[in-house]
C-alpha positions in Angstrom: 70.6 208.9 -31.8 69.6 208.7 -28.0 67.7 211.3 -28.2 66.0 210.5 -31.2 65.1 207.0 -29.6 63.9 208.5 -26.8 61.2 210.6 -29.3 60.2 207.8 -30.8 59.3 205.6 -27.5 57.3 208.6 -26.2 55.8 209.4 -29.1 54.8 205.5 -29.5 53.4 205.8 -25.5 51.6 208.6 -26.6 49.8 207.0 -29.6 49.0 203.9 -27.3 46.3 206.2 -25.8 44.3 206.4 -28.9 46.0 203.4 -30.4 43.6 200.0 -30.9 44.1 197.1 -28.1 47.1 195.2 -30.0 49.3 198.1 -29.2 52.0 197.2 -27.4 51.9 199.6 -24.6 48.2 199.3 -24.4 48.3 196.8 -21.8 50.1 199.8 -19.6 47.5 202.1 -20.5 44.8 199.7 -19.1 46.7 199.1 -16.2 47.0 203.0 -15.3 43.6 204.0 -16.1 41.9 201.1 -14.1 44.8 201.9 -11.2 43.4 204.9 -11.1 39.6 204.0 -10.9 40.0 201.9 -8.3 42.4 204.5 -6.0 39.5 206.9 -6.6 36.7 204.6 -5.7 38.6 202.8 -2.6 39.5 206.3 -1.6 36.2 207.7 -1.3 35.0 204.4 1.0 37.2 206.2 3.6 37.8 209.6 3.0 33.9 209.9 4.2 34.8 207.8 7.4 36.9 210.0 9.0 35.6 213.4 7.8 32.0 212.4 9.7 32.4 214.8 12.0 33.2 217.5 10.0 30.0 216.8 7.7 28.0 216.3 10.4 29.3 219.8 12.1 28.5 221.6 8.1 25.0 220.0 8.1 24.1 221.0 11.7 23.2 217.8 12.8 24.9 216.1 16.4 25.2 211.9 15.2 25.6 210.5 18.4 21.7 212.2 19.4 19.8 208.9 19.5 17.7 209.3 16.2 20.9 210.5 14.4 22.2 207.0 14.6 20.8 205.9 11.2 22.5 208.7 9.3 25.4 207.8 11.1 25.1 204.5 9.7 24.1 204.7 6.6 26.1 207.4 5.8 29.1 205.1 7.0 28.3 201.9 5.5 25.6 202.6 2.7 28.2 203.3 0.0 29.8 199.6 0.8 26.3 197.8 1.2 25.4 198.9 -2.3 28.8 197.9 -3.7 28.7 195.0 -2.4 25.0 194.5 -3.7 25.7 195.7 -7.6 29.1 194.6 -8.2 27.8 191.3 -9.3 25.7 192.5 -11.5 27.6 195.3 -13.4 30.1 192.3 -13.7 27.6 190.3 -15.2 26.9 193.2 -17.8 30.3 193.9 -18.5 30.7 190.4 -19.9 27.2 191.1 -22.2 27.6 194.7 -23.2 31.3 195.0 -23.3 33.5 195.4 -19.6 34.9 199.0 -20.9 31.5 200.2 -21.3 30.5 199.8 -18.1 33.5 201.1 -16.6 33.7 204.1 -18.8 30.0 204.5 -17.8 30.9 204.1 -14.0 33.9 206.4 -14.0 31.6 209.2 -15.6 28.6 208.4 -13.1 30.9 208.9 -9.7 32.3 212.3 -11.1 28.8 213.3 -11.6 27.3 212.3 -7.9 31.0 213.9 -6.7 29.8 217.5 -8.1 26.2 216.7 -6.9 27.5 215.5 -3.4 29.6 218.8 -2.9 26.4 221.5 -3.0 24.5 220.1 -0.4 21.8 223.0 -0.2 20.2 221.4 3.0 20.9 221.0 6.6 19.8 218.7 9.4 17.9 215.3 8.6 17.3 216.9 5.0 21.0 217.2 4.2 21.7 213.9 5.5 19.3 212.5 3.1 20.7 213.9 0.4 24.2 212.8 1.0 23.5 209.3 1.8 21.4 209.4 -1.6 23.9 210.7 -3.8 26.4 208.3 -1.9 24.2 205.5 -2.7 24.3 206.6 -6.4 28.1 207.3 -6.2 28.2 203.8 -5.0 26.7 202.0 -8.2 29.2 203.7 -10.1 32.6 202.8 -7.7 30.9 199.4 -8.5 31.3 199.6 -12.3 34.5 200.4 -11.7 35.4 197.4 -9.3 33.3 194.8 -10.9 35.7 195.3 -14.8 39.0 196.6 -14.0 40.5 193.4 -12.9 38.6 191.7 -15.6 39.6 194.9 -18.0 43.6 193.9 -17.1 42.7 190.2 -17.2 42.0 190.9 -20.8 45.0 192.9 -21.5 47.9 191.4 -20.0 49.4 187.3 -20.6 49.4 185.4 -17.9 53.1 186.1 -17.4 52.1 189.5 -16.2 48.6 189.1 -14.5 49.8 188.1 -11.1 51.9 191.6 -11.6 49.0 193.7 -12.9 46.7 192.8 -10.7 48.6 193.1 -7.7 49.4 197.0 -8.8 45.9 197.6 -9.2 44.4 195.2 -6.4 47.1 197.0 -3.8 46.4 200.6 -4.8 42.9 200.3 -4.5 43.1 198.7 -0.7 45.7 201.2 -0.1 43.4 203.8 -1.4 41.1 203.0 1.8 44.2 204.0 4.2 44.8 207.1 2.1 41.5 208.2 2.0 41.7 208.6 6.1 44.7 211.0 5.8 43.3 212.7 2.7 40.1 213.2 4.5 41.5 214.4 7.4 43.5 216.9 6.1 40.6 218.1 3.6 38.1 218.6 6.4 40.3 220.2 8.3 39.4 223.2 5.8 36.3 223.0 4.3 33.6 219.4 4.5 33.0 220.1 1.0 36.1 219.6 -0.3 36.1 215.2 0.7 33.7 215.5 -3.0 35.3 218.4 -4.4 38.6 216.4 -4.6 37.3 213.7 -6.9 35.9 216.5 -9.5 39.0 217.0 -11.4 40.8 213.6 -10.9 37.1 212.0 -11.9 37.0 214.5 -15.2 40.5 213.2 -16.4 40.0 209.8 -15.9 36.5 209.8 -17.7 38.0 211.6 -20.4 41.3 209.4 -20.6 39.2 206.2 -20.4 36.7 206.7 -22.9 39.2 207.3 -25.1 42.0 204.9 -24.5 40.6 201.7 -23.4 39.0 198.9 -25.6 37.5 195.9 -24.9 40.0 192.7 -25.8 38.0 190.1 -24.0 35.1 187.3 -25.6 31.6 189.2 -25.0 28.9 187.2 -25.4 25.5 189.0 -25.8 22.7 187.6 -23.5 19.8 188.0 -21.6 19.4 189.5 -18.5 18.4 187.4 -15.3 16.5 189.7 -13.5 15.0 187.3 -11.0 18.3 186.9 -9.7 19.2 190.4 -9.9 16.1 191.4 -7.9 16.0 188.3 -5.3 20.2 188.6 -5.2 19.7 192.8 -4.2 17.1 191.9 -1.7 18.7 188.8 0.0 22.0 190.5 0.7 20.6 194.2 1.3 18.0 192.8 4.1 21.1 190.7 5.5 23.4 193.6 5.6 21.1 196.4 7.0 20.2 193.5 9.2 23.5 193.2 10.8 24.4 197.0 10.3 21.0 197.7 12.6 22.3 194.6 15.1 25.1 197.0 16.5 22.4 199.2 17.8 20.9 199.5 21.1 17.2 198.0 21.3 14.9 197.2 24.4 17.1 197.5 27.2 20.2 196.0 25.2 23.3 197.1 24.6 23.2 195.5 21.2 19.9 195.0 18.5 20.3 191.3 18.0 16.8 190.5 19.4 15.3 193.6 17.6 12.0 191.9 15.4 13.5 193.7 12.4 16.7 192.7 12.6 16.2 188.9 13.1 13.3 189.5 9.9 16.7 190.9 7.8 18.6 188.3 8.7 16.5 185.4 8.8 15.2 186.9 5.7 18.4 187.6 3.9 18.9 184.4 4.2 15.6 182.5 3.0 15.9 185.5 0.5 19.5 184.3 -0.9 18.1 180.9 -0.9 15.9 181.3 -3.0 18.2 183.1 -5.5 20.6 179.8 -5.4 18.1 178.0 -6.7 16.8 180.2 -9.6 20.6 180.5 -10.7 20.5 176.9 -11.2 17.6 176.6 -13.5 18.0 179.6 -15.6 19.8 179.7 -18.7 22.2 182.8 -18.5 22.4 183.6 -14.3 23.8 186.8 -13.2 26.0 184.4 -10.3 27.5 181.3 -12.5 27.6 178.9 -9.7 29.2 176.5 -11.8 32.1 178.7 -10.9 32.4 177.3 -7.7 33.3 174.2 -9.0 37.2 175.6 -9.6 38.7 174.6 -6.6 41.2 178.0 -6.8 38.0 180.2 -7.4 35.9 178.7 -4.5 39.1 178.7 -1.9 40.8 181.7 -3.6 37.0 183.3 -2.9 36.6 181.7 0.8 39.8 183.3 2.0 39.4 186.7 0.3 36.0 186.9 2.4 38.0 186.1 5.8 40.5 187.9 4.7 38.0 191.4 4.0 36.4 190.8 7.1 40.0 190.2 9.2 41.4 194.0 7.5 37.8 196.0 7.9 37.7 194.9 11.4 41.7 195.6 12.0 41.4 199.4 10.3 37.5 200.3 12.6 39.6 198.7 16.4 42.7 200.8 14.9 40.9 204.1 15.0 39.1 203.8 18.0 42.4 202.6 19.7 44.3 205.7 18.7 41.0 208.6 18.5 40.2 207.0 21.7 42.9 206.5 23.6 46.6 206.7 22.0 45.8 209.9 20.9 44.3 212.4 23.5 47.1 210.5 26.5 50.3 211.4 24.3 48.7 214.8 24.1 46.2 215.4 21.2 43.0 217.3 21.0 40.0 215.0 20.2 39.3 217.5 17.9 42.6 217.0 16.0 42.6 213.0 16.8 41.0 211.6 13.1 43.4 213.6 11.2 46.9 212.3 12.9 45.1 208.3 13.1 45.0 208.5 9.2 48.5 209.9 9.9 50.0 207.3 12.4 48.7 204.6 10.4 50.3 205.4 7.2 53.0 202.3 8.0 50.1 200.1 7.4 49.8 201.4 3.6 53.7 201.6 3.1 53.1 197.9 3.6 50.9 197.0 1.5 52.3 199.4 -1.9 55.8 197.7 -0.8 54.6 193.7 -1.1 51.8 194.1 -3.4 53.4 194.5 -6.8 56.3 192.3 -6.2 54.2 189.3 -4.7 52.4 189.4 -7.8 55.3 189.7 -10.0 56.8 186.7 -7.7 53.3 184.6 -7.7 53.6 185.1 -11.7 56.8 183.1 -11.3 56.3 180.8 -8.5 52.3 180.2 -8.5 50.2 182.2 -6.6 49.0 179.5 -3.7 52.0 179.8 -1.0 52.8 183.6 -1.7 48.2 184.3 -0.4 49.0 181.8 2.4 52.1 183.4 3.7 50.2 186.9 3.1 47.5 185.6 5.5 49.8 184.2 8.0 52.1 187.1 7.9 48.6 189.4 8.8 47.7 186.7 12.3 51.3 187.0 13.4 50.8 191.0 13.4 47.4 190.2 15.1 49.3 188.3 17.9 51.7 191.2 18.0 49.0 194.0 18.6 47.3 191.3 21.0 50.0 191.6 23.6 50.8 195.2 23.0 49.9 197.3 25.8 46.9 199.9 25.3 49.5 202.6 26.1 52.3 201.4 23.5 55.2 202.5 22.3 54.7 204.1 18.8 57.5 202.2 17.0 56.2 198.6 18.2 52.7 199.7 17.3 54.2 200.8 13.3 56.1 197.5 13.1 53.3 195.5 14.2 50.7 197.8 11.3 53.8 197.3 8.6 53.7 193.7 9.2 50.0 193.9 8.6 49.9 195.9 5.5 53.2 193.7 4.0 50.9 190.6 5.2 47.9 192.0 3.3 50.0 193.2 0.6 51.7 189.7 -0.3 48.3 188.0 -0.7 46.1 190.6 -2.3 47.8 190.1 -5.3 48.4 186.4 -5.6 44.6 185.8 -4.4 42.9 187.9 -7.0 45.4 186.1 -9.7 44.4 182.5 -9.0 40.7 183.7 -9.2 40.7 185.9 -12.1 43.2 183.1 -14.0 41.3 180.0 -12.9 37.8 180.9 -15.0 36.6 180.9 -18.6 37.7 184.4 -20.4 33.7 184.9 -21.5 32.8 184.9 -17.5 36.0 187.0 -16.6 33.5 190.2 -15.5 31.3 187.9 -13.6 34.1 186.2 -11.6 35.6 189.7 -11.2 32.1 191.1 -9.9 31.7 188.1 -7.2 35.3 188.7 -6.2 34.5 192.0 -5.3 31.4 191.1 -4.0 33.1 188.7 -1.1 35.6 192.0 -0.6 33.1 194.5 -0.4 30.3 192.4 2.0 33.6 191.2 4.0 33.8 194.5 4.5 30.2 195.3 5.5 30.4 192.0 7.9 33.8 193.5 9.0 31.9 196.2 11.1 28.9 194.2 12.3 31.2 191.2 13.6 33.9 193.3 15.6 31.7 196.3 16.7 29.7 193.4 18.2 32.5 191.7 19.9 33.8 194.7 20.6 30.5 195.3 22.6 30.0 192.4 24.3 33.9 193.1 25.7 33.2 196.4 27.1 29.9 195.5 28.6 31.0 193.5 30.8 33.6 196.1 33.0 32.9 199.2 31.3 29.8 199.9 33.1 31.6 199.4 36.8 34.6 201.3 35.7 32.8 204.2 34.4 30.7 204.9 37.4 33.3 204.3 39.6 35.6 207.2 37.4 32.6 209.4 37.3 31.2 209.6 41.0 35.4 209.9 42.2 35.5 213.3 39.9 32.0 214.5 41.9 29.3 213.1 39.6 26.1 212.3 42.0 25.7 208.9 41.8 22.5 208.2 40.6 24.0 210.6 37.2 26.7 208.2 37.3 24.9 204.9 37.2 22.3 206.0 34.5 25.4 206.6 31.9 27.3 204.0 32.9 24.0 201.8 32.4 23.9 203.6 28.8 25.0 201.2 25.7 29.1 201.3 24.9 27.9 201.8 21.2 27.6 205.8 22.3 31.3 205.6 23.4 33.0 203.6 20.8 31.3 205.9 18.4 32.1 209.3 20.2 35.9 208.3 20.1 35.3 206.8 16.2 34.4 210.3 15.3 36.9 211.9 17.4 34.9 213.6 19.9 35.1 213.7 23.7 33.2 210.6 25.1 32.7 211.6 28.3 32.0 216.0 27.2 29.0 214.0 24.9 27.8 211.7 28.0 27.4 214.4 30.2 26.7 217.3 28.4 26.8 220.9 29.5 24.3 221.0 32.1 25.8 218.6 34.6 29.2 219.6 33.8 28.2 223.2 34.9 27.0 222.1 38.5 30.9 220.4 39.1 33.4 222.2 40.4 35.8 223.8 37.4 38.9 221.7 38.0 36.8 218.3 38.4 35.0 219.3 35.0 38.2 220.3 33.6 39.9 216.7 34.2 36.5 214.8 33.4 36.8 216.9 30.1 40.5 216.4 30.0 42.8 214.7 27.5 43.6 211.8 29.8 40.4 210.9 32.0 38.7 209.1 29.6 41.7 207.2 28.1 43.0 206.0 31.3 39.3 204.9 32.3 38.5 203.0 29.4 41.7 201.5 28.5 41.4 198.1 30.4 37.7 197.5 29.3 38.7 198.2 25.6 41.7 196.0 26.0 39.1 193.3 27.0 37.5 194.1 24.0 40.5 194.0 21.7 41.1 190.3 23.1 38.2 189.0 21.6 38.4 190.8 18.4 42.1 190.0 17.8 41.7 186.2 18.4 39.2 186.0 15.9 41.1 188.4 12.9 44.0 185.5 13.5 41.5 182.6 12.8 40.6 184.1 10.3 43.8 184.5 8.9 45.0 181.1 9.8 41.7 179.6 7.8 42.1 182.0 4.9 46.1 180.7 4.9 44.8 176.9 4.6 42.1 177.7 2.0 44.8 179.7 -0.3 46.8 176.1 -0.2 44.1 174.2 -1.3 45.3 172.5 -4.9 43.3 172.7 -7.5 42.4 169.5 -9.4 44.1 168.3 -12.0 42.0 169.3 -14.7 42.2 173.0 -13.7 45.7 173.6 -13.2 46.8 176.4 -15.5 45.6 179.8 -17.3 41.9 178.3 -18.3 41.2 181.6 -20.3 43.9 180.6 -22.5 
């Protein structure tokens, strides 16, 4: 009788996947498929990060030569600029056309650019261009996927069981951005192409599995397209984002690019730009960005401290790197070769946070409401920045994975809660649209994330980092005048050198000078430990700066998740 129970249920699971949307375990079916597409797209916003210098090495091309810099960049940040540009939109569409449809559509797109990504014929600038192309393209199809799962589940599941849903999919696909830096580690390790081989056969299942299992259960409402706002919306934020991606870069003399004409015309621009697209939204019949929206008092605040909250992580995981490529790393004995590998490694405490509060905070905020379960996330995540404030640069491992745990549990109990009280507060017919501008917020907090603390980060080390290097340089034999001209060189070169894991000061003085030292003062300038030890207090400096600000951050995000919403809005408004 067990046994023939047992039949049954699996054969009733099975028939869910080509069963119609009533089914009764094909709210589970969504849930799985959409987990997946957002592990796979989350994953591949990180795997890249720390297999740079792998691709870089298979391409033959050096990114920290000066005109390399853009690659660098864009090869780094372009797949999260366009993200964050599109997601709105393919939201938007997923509400006209059908939110399945575009997801199918974007699951089938990033396998596509995968295969295309992995047989790079070119080196040099050439093969550069073509990755960062085909990453762009991957990109608009990670963004169909982000813009409709959550609305996809919003659909699917009551609102007993969103907070829980949501906080499965919402954590795996943050925690896919940690596991993409040990999966890329270990993948480039062996061969650069396999970072976009990987996604080829998980990317073929899930296409196949998605077009024929989901369904769309939500209101679509057909429309019009409001191309002025898609156009003036792409432009705004693109010129405002390159803008601040190009500020971190050395210009005129300056250690940064903030005075740069170009950059002040992206930003200043951006800005007039996005302007501009707030004001056709309000006369046009059908926008792409229902402002209206931001009359919900839990999808404005819910919205505000998801931003902060982007922003406060993305910085948190680019300082963590550095910290342990940089430093940790090569003084407790690791090769900077070896050093991106065992950081995705070290900080895998930070995911086991976030997968062990994520799905529990949402099924708790289904329970309890979501509002205090976000603001204790948020508060949980600025006591763990106080902790790594006062750690020492040399720490002891343990404190350092307590202090990352506490982060990831922090980030884990509001992810869930947070994307609940938005996705639940709006009309079901604008579900893809909200879902799209969530994603939007994470994705540009993400973007901001790296202009904001690289540049604080900056602005620390420039102030003692110049001193101490020339100092550590001319006492290992470095003639003096050598000395001062790359210590007077921007710290952007070194934070980058020990982001991609290579030996800062090998790549500052290069083979030539090294070869008129003597051979045991170029062996400890080229050592393991010189370059830690000399940089330690002006990165600490640094990491002051950028760890008051994650807590404000936090501590803002933790109010704005407590604001009520009014009286009129309280409860499951898709309903």
């Amino acid at each position: 009788m067990t046994d023939t129970l047992e039949a049954s249920k699996k054969s009733g699971f099975r028939g869910a996947l080509a069963a119609g949307a009533d089914h009764p375990h094909y709210k589970w079916v969504a849930l799985s498929n959409t987990t997946l597409g957002m592990l796979i797209a989350t994953i591949n916003s990180s795997i890249v990060l720390i297999s740079l210098p792998a691709i870089f090495n298979g391409i033959h091309l050096n990114p920290l030569s000066p005109g390399n810099v853009s690659y660098l960049l864009w090869m780094l940040m372009g797949y999260m600029l366009v993200s964050a540009v599109l997601v709105v939109t393919l939201g938007r569409l997923g509400d006209m056309f059908g939110r399945v449809r575009i997801y199918n559509l974007g699951f089938a797109l990033f396998t596509i650019t995968s295969i295309a990504l992995s047989l790079d014929p070119f080196n040099g600038g050439n093969g550069a261009l073509w990755l960062i192309g085909w990453r762009v393209l991957q990109a608009v199809g990670g963004a169909m996927l982000m813009a409709n799962s959550a609305a996809i589940l919003t659909d699917a599941f009551p609102a007993a069981q969103r907070g829980m849903a949501l906080g499965v999919n919402i954590v795996a696909g943050i925690a896919g951005s940690f596991i993409g830096l040990v999966v890329g580690g270990v993948l480039a390790e062996w061969d650069w192409r396999a970072i976009f081989w990987v996604n080829v056969p998980i990317g073929v299942i899930g296409t196949l599995w998605a077009y024929r299992s989901l369904h769309d259960t939500g209101l679509r409402r057909p429309g019009r397209i409001d191309w002025w706002g898609n156009l003036t919306f792409a432009a705004g934020l693109t010129a405002l984002l390159a803008g601040i991606t190009y500020g971190i870069q050395p210009y005129g003399g300056h250690s940064q690019g903030w005075t740069n004409p170009w950059v002040l015309a992206g930003l200043i621009g951006g800005v007039a730009i996005l302007g501009v697209f707030a004001l056709i939204e309000r006369h046009v019949a059908e926008p792409m960005f229902p402002l209206g929206l931001f009359k919900i008092r839990a999808f404005s605040s819910g919205n505000v401290a998801g931003l902060l909250a982007a922003i406060a992580r993305g910085g948190l995981q680019f300082m963590l790197i550095i910290w342990l490529q940089g430093i940790w790393l090569p003084l407790h004995g690791y090769s900077y070769e070896s050093t991106p590998l065992w950081a995705g490694i070290y900080l895998l405490p930070l995911t086991v946070g976030f997968l062990a509060a994520g799905p529990i905070s949402g099924h708790l905020s289904d329970k309890y409401g979501p509002r205090l379960f976000g603001a204790v996330g948020l508060l949980v995540m600025a006591l763990s920045f106080g902790g790594l404030l006062i750690l020492p640069t040399d720490f002891s491992y343990w404190a350092f994975a307590l202090l990352v745990f506490l982060n990831g549990l922090g980030g884990g109990l509001f992810a869930a809660p947070n994307t609940s009280q938005i996705m639940s507060s709006v009309p079901a017919h604008l579900r893809g649209a909200a879902s799209g501008m969530r994603a939007t917020f994470q994705n540009a907090g993400m973007v901001l994330s790296i202009g904001v603390f690289f540049s604080l980060m900056i602005a620390g080390l420039s102030s003692s980092l110049p001193s101490t290097l020339s100092t550590g340089l001319t006492s290992q034999g470095v003639p003096a005048a050598a000395a001062n001209q790359i210590a007077g060189l921007p710290p952007v070169g070194t934070l980058f050198a020990a982001f991609l894991g290579y030996n800062p000061i090998q790549s500052l003085l290069g083979p030539q000078l090294l070869g008129q030292l003597p051979p045991d003062n170029a062996a400890t300038l080229t050592g393991r430990e010189f370059f830690p030890h000399l940089v330690a207090g002006p990165f600490h400096d640094g990491l002051v700066i950028v760890f008051w600000l994650a807590i404000a951050m936090a501590v803002i995000g933790a109010l704005a998740s407590l604001i009520k919403p009014a009286k009129h809005q309280i409860g499951d408004t898709a309903a």
